[in-house]
DSSP file (Angstrom, degrees, kcal/mol; ACC not computed):
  #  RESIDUE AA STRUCTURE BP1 BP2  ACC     N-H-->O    O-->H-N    N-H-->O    O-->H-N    TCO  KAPPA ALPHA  PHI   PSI    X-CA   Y-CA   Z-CA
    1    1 A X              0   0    0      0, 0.0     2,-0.1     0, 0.0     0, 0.0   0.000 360.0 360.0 360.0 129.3   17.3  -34.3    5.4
    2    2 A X        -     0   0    0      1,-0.0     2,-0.6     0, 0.0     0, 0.0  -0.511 360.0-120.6 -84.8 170.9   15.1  -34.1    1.9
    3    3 A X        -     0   0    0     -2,-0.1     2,-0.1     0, 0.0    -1,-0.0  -0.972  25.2-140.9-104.3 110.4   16.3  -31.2   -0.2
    4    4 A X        -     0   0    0     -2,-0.6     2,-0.4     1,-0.1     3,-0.0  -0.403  16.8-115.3 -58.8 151.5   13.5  -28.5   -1.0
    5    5 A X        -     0   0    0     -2,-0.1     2,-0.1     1,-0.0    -1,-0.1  -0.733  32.8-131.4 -92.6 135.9   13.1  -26.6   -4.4
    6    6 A X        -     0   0    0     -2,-0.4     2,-0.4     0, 0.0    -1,-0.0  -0.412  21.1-124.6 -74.7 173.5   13.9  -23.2   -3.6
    7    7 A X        -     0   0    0     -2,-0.1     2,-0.4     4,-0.0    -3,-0.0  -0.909  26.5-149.1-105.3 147.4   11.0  -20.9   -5.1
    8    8 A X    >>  -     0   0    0     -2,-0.4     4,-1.8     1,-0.1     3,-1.6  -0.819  26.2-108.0 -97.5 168.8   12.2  -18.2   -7.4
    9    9 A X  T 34 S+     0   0    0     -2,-0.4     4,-0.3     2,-0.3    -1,-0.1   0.455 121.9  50.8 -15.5 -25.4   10.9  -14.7   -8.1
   10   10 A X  T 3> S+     0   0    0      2,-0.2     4,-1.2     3,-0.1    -1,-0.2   0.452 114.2  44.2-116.2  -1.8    9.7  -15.9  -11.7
   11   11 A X  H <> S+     0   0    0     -3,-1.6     4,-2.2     2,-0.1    -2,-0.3   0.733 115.3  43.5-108.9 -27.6    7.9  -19.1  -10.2
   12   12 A X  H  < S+     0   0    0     -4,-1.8    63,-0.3     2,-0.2    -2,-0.2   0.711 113.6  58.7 -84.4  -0.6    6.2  -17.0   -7.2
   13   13 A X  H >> S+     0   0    0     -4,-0.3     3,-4.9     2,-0.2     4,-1.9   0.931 113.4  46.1 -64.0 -57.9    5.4  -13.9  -10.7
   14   14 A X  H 3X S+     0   0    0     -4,-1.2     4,-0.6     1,-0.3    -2,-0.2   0.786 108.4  49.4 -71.3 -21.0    3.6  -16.9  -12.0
   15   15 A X  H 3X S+     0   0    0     -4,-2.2     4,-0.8     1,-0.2    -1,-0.3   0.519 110.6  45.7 -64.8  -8.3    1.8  -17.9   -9.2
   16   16 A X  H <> S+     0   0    0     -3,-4.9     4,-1.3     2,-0.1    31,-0.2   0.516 113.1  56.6-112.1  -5.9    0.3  -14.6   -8.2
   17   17 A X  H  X S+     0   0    0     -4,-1.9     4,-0.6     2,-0.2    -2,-0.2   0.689 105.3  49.6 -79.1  -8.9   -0.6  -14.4  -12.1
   18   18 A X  H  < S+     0   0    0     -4,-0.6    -2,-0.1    -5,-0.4    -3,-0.1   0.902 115.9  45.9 -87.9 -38.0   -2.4  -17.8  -11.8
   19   19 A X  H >< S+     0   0    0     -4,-0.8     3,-3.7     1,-0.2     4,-0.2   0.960 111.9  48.4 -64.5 -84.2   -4.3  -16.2   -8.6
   20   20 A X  H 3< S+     0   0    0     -4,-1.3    -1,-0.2     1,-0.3     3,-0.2   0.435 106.1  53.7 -68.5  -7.0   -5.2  -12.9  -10.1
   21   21 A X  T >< S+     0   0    0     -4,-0.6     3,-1.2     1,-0.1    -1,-0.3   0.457  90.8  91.1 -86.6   8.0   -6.7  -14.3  -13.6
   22   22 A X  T <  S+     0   0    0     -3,-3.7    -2,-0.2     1,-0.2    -1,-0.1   0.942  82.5  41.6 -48.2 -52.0   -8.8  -16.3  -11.4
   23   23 A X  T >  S-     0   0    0     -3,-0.2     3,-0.9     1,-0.2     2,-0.8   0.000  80.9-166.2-111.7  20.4  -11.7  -14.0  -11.0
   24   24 A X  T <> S+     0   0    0     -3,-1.2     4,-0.5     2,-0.2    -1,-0.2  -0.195  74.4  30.7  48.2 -73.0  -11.9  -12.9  -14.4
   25   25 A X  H 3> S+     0   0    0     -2,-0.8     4,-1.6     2,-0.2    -1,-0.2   0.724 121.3  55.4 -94.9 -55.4  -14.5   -9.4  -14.6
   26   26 A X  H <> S+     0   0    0     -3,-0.9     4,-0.6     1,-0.2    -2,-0.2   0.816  97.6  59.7 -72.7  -3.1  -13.3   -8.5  -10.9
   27   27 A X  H >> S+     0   0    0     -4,-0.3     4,-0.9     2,-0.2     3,-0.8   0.875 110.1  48.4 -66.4 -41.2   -9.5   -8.6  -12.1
   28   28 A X  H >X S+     0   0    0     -4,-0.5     3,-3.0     1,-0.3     4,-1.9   0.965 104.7  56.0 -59.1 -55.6  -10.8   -5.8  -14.4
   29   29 A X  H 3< S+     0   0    0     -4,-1.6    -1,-0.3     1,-0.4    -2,-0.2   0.403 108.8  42.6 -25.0 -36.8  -12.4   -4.0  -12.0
   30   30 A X  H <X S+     0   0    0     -3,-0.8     4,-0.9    -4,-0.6    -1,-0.4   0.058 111.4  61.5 -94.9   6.5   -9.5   -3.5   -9.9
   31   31 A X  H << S+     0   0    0     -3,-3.0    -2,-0.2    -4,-0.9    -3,-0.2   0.881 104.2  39.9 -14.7 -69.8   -7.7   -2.8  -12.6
   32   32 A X  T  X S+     0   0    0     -4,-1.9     4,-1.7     2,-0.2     5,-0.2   0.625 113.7  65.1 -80.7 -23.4   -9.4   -0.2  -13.7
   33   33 A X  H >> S+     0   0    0      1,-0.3     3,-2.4    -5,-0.2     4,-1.1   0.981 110.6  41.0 -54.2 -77.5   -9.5    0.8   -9.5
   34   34 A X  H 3<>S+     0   0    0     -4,-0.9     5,-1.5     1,-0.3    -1,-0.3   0.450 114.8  41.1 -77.8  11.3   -6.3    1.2   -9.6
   35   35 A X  H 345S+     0   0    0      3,-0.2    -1,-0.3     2,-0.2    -2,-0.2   0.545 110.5  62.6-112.7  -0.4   -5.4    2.8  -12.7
   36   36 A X  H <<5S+     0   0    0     -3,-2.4    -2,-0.2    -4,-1.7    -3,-0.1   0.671 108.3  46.4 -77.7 -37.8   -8.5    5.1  -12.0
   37   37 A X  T  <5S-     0   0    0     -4,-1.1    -2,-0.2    -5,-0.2    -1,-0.2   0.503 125.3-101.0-110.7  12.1   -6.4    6.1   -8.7
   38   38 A X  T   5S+     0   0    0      1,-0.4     2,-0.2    -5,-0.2    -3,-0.2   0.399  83.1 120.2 109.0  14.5   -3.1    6.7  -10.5
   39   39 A X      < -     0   0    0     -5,-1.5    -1,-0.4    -6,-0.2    -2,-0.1  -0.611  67.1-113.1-102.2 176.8   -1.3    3.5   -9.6
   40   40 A X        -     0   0    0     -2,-0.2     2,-0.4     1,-0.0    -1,-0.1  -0.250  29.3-129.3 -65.1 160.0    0.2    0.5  -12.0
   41   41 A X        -     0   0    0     -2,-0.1     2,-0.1    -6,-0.1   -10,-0.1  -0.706  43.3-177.3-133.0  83.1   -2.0   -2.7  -11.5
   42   42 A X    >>  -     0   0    0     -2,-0.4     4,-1.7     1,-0.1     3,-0.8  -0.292  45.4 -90.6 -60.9 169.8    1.2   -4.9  -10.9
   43   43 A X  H 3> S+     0   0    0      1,-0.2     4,-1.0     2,-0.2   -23,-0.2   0.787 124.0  33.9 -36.0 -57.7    1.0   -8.4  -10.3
   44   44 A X  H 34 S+     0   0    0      2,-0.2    -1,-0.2     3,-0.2    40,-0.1   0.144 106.9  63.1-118.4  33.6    0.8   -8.1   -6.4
   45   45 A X  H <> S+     0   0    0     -3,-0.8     4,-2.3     3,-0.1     5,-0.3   0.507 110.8  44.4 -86.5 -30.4   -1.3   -4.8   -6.0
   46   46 A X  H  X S+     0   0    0     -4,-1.7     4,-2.6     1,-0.3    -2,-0.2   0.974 112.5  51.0 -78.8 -57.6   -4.2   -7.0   -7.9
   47   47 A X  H  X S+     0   0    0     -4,-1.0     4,-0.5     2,-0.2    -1,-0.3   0.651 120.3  36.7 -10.9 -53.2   -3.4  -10.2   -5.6
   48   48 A X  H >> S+     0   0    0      2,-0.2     3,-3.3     3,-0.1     4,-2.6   0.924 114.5  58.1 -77.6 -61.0   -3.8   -7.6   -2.4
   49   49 A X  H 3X S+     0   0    0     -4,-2.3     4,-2.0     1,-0.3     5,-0.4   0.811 107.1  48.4  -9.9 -47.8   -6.6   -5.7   -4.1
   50   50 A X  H 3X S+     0   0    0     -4,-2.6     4,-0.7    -5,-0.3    -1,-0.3   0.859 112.0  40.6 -74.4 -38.4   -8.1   -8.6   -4.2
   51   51 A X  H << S+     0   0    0     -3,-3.3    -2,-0.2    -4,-0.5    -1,-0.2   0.874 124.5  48.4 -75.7 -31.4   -7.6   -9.9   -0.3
   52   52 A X  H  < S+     0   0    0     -4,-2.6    -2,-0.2     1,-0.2    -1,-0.2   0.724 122.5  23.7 -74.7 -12.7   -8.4   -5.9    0.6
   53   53 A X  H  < S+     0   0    0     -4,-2.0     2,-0.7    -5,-0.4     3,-0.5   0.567 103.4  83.7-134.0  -5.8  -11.8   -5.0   -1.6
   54   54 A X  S  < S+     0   0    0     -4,-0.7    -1,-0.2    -5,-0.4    -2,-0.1  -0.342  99.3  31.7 -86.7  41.3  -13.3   -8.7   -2.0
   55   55 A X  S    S-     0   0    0     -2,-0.7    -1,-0.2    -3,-0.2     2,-0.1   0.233 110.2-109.1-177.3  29.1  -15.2   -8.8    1.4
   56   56 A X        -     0   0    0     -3,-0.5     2,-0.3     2,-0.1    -1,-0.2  -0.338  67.7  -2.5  76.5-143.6  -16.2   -5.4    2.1
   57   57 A X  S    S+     0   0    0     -2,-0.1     2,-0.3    50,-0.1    50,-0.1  -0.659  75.3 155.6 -85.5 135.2  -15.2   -2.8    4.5
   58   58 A X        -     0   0    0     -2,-0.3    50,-2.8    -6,-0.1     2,-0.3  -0.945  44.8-120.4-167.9 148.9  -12.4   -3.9    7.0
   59   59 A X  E     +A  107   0A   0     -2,-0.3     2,-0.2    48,-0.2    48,-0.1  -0.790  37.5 172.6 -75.1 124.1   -9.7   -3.1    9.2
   60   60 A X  E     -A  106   0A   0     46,-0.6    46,-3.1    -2,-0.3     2,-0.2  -0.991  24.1-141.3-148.6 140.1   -6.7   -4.7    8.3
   61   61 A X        -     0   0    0     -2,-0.2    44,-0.1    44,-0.2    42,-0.0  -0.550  30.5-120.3 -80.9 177.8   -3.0   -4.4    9.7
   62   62 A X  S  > S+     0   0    0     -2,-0.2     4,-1.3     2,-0.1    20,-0.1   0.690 120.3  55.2 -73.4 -23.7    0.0   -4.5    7.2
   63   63 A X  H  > S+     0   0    0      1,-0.2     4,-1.4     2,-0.2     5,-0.2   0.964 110.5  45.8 -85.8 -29.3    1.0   -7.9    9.5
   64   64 A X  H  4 S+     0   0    0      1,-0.2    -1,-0.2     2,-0.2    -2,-0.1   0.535 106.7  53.6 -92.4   7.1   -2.7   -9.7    8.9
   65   65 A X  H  > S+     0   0    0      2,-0.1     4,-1.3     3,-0.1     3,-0.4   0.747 112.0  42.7 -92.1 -24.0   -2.9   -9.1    5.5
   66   66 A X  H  X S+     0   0    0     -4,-1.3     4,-1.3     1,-0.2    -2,-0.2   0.807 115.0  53.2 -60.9 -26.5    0.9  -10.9    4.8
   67   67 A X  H  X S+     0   0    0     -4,-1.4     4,-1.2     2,-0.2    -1,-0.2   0.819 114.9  43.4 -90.9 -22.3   -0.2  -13.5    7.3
   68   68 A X  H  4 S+     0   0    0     -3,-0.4    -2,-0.2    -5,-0.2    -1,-0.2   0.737 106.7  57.6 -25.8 -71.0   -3.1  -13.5    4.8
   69   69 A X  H ><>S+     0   0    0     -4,-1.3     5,-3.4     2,-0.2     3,-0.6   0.712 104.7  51.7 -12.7 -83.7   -1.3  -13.4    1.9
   70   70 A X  H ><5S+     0   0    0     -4,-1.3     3,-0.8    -5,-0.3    -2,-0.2   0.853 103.6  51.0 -56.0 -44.4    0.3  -16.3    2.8
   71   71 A X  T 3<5S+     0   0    0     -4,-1.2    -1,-0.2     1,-0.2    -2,-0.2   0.551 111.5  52.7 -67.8  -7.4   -2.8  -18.8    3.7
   72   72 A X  T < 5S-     0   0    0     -3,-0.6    -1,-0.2     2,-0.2    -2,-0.2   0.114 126.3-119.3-109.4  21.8   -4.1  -17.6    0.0
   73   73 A X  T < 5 +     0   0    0     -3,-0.8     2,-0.6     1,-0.2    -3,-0.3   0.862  60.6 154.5  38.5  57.7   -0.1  -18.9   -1.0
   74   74 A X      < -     0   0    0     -5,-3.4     2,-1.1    -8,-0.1    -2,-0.2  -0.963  41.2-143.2 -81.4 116.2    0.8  -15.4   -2.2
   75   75 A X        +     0   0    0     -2,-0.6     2,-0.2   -63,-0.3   -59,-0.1  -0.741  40.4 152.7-118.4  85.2    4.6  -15.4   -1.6
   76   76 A X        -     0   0    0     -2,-1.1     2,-0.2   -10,-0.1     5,-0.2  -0.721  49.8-113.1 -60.9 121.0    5.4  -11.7   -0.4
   77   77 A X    >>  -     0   0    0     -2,-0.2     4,-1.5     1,-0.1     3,-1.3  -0.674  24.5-130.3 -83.0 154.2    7.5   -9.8    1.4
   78   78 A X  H 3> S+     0   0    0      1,-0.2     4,-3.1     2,-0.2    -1,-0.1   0.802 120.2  46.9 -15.6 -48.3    6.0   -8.0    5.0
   79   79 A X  H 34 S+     0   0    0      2,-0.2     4,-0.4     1,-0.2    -1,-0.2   0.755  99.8  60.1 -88.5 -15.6    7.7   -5.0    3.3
   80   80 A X  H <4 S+     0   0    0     -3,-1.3     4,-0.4     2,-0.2    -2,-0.2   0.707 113.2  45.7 -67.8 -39.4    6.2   -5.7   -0.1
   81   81 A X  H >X>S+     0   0    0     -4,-1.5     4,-3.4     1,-0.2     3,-0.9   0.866 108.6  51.2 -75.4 -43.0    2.9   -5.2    1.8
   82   82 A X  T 3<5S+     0   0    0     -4,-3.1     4,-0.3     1,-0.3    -2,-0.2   0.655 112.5  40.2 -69.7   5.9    3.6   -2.6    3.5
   83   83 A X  T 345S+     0   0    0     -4,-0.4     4,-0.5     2,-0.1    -1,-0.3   0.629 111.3  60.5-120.0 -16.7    4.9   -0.2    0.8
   84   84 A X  T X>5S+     0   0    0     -3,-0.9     4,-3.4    -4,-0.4     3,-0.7   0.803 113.2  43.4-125.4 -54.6    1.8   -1.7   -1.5
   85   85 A X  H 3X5S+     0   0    0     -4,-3.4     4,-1.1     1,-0.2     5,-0.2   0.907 115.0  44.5 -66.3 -25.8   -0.8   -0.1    1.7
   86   86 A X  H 3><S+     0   0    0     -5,-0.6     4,-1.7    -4,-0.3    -1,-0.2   0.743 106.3  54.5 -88.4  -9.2    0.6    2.6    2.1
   87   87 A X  H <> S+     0   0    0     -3,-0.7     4,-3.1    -4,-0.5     6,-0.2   0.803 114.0  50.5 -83.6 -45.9    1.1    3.7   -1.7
   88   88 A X  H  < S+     0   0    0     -4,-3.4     6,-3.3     1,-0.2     4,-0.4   0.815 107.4  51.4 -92.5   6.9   -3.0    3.0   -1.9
   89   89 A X  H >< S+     0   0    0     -4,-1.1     3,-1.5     4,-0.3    -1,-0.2   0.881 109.4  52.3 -71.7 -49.1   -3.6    5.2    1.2
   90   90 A X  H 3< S+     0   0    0     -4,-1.7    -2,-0.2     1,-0.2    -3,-0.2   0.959 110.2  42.7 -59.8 -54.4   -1.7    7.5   -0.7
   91   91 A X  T 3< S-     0   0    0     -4,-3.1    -1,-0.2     1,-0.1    -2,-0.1   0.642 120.7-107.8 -34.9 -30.9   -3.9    7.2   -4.0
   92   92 A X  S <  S+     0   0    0     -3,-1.5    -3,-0.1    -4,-0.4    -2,-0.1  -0.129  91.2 122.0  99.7 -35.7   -6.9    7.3   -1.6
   93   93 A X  S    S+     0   0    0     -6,-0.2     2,-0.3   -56,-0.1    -4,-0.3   0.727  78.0  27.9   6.5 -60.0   -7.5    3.6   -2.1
   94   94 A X  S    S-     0   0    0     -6,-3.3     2,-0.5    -7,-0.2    14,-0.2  -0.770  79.9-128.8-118.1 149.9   -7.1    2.8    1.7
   95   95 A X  E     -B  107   0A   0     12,-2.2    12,-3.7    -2,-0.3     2,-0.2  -0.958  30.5-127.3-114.3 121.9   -7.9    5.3    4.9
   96   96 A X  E     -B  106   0A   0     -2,-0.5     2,-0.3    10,-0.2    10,-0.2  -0.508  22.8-171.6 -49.0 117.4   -4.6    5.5    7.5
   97   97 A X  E     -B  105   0A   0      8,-2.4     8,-2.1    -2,-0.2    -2,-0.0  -0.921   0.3-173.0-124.9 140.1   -5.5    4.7   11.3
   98   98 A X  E     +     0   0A   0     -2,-0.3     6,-0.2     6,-0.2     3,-0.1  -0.368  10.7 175.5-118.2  50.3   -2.4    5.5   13.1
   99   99 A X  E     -     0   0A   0      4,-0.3     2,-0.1     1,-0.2     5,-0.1   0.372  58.4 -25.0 -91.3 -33.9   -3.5    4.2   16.6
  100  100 A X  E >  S-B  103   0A   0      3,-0.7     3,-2.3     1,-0.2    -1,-0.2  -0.670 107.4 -34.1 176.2 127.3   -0.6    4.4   18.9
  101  101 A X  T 3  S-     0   0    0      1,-0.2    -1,-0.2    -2,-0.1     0, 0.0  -0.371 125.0  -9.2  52.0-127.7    3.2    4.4   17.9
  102  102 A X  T 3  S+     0   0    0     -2,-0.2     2,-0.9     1,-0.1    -1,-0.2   0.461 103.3 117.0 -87.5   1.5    4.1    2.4   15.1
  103  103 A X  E <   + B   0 100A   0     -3,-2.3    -3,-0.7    -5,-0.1    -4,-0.3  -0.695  39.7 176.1 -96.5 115.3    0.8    0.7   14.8
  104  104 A X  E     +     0   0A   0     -2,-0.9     2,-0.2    -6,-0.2    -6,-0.2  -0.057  12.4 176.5 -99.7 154.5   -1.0    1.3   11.8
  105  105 A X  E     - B   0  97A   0     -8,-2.1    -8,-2.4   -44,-0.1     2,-0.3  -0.867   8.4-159.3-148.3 160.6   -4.0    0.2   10.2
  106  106 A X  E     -AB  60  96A   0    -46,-3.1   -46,-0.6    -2,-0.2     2,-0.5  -0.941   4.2-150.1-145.8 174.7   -5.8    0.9    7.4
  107  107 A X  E     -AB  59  95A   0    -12,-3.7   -12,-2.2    -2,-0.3   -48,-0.2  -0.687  26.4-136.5-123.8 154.3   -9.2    0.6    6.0
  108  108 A X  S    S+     0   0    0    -50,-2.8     2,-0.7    -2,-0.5    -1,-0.1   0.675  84.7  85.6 -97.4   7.8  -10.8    0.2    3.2
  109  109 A X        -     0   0    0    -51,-0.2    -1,-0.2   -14,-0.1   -15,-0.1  -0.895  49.9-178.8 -70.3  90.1  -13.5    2.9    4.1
  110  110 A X        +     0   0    0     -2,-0.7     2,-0.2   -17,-0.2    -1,-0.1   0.448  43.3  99.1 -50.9 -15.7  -12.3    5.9    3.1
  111  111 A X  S    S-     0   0    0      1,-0.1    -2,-0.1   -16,-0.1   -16,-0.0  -0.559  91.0 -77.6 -78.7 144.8  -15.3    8.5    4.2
  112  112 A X  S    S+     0   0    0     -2,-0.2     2,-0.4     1,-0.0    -1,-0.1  -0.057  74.7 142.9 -49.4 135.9  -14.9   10.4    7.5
  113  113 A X        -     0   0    0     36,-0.3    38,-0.3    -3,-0.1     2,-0.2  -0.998  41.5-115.7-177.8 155.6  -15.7    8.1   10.4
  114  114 A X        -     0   0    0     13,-0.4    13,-0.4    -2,-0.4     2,-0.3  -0.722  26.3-155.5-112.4 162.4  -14.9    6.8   14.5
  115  115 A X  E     -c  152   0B   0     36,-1.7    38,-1.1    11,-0.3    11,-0.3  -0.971  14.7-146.8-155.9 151.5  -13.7    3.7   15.6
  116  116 A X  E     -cD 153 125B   0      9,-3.6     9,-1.3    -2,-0.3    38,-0.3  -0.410  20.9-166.1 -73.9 153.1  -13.8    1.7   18.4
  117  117 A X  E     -cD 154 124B   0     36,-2.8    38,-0.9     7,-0.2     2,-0.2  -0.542  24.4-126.4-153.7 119.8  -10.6   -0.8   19.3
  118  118 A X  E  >  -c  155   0B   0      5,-0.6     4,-1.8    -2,-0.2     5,-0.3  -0.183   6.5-153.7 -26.9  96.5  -10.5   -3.2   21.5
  119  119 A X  T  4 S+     0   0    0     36,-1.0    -1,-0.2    -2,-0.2    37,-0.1   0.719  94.3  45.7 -73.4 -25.0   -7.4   -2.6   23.9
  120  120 A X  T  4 S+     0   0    0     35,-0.2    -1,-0.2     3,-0.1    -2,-0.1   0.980 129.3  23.0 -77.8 -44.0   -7.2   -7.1   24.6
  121  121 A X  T  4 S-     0   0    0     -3,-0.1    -2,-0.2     2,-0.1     3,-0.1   0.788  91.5-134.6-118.0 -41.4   -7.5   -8.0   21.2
  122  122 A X     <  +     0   0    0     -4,-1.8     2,-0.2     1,-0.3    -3,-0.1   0.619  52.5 147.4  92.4  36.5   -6.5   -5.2   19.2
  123  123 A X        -     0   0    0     -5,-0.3    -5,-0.6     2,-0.0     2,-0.5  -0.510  32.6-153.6 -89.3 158.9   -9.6   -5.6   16.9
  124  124 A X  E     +D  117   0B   0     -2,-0.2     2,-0.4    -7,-0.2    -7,-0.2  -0.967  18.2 168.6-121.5 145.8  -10.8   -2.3   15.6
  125  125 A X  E     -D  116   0B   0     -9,-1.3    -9,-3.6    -2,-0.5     2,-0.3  -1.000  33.1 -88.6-150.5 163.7  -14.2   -1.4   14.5
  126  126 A X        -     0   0    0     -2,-0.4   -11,-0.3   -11,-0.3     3,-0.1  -0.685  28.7-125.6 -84.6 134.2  -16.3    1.6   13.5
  127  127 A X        -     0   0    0    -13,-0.4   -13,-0.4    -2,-0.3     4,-0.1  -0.210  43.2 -93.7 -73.8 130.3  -18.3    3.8   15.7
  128  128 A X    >   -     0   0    0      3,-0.1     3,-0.8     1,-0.1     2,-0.4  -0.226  60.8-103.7 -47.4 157.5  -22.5    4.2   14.5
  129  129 A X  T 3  S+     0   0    0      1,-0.2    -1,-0.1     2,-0.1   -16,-0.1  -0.812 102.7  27.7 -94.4 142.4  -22.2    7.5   12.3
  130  130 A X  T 3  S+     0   0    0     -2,-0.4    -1,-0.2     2,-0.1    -2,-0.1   0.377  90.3 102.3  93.7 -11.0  -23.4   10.3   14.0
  131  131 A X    <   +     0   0    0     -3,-0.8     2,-0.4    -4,-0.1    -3,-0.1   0.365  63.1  73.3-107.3  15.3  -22.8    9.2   17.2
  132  132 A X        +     0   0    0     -5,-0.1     2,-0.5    -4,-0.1    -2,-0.1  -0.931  64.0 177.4-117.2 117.0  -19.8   11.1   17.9
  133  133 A X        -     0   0    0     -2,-0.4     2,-0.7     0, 0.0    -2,-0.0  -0.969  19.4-161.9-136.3 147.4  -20.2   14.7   18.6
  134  134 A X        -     0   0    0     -2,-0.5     3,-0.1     1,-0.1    -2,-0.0  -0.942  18.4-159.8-143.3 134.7  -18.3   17.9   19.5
  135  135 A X  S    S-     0   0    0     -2,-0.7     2,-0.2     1,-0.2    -1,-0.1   0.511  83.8  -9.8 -92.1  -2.2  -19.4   20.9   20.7
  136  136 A X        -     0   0    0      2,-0.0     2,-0.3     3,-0.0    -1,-0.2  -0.613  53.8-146.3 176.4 150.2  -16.0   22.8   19.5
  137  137 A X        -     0   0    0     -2,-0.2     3,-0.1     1,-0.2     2,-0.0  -0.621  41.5 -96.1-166.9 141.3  -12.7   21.8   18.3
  138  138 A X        -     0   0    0     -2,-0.3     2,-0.3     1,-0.1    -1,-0.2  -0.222  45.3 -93.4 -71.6 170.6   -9.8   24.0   19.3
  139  139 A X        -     0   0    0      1,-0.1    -1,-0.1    -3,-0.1     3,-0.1  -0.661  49.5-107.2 -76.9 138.5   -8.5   26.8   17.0
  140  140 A X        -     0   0    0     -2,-0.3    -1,-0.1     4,-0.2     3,-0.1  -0.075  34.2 -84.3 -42.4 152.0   -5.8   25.8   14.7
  141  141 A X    >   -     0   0    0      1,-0.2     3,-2.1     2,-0.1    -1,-0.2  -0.325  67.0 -91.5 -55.8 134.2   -1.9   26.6   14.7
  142  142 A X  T 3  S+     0   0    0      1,-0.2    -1,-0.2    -3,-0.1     3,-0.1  -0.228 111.8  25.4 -58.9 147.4   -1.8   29.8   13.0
  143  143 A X  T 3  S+     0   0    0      1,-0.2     2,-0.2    -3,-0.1    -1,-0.2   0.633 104.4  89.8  83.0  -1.4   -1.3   29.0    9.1
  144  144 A X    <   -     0   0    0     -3,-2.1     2,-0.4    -4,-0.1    -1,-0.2  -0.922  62.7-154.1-142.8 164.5   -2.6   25.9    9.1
  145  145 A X        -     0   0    0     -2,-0.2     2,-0.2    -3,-0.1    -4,-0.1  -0.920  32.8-103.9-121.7 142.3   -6.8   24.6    8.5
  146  146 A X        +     0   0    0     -2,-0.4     3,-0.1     1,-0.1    -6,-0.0  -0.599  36.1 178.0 -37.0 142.0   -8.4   21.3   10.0
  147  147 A X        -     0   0    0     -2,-0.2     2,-0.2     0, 0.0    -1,-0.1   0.320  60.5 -19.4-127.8 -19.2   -8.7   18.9    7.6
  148  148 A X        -     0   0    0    -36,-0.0     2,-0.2     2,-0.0    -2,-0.0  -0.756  48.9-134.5-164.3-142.6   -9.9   16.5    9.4
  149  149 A X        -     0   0    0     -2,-0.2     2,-0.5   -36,-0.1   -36,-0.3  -0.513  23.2-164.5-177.5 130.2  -10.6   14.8   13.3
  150  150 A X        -     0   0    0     -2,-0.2     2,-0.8   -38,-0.1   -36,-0.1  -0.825   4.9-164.2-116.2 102.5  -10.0   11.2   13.8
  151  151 A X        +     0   0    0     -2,-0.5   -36,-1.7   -38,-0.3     2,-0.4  -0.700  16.1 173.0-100.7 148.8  -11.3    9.3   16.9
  152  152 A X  E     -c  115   0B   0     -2,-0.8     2,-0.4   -38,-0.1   -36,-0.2  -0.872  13.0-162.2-144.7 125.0  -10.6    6.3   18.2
  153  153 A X  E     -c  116   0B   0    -38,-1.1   -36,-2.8    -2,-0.4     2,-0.8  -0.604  17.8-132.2-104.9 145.0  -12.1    5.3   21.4
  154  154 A X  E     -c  117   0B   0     -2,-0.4     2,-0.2   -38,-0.3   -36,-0.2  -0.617  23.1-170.1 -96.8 130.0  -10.5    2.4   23.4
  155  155 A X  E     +c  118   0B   0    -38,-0.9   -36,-1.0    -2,-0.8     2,-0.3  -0.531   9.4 171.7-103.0 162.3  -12.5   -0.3   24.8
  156  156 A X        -     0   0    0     -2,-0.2     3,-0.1   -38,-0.1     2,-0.0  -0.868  46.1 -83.6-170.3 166.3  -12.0   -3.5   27.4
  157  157 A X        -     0   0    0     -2,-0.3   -38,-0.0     1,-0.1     0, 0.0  -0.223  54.8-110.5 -36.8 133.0  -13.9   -5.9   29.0
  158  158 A X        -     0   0    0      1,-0.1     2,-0.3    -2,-0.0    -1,-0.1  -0.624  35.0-114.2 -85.2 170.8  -15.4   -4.4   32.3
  159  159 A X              0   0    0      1,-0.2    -1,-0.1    -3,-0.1    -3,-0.0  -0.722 360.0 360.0 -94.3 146.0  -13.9   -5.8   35.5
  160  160 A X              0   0    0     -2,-0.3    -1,-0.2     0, 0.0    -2,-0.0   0.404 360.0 360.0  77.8 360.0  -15.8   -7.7   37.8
């Protein structure tokens, strides 16, 4: 049996500092995103910033961006992501799909919008805009306003 070097916390800082001066003007840029939106720009919000806003608009869970994470050697915890998405849904940063129990996603299009998802695959995608309509929305609980209406329509293969 060979003996491995364990990694420590101060060799996996420097390694997500080695990623995130990589890209030089877009480290500023999400910098500035994220001090723009009230947050720090730690060490691994710019390192996810980076997997989340470098390739457009997407649907991403908190488990396929760590599995992410990981092919780009980011060395994270699960929970390190998840408290890092959900702090920039809270900032506005990310939009919250809450789809059915404890599975989440979130997106990096924030503007009012439908989505499709694939009930085999569990892929999600957005619905044309405009193409969703309602001819009335129920009244609200007294004391309380709509703020918003989120669909998400479930898809499959047909049969036969």
């Amino acid at each position: 049996m060979t003996h491995q070097p364990s990694t420590t916390s101060f060799d996996r800082s420097i390694k997500l500092r080695e990623q995130s001066n990589d890209s030089g003007t877009k480290s500023t840029e999400l910098k500035a995103r994220l001090r723009n939106a009230g947050l720090r720009p730690t060490v691994q919000r710019l390192a996810l910033s980076r997997l989340l806003f470098g390739n457009g608009d997407r649907h991403v869970s908190a488990e396929a961006l760590h599995a992410e994470a990981r092919e780009a050697g980011l060395t994270m915890s699960l929970s390190t992501v998840y408290n890092t998405l959900n702090q920039f849904a809270g900032a506005g940063l990310l939009r919250e799909i809450a789809v059915q129990g404890p599975r989440t996603y979130f997106h990096t299009r924030t503007s009012p919008h439908h989505h499709f998802m694939d009930e085999a695959t569990g892929r999600m995608f957005d619905a044309v805009d405009g193409s969703v309509e309602f001819a009335r929305l129920p009244a609200p609980p007294e004391g309380t306003e709509i703020v918003g209406c989120d669909v998400i329509i479930r898809i499959r293969a047909k049969k036969g």
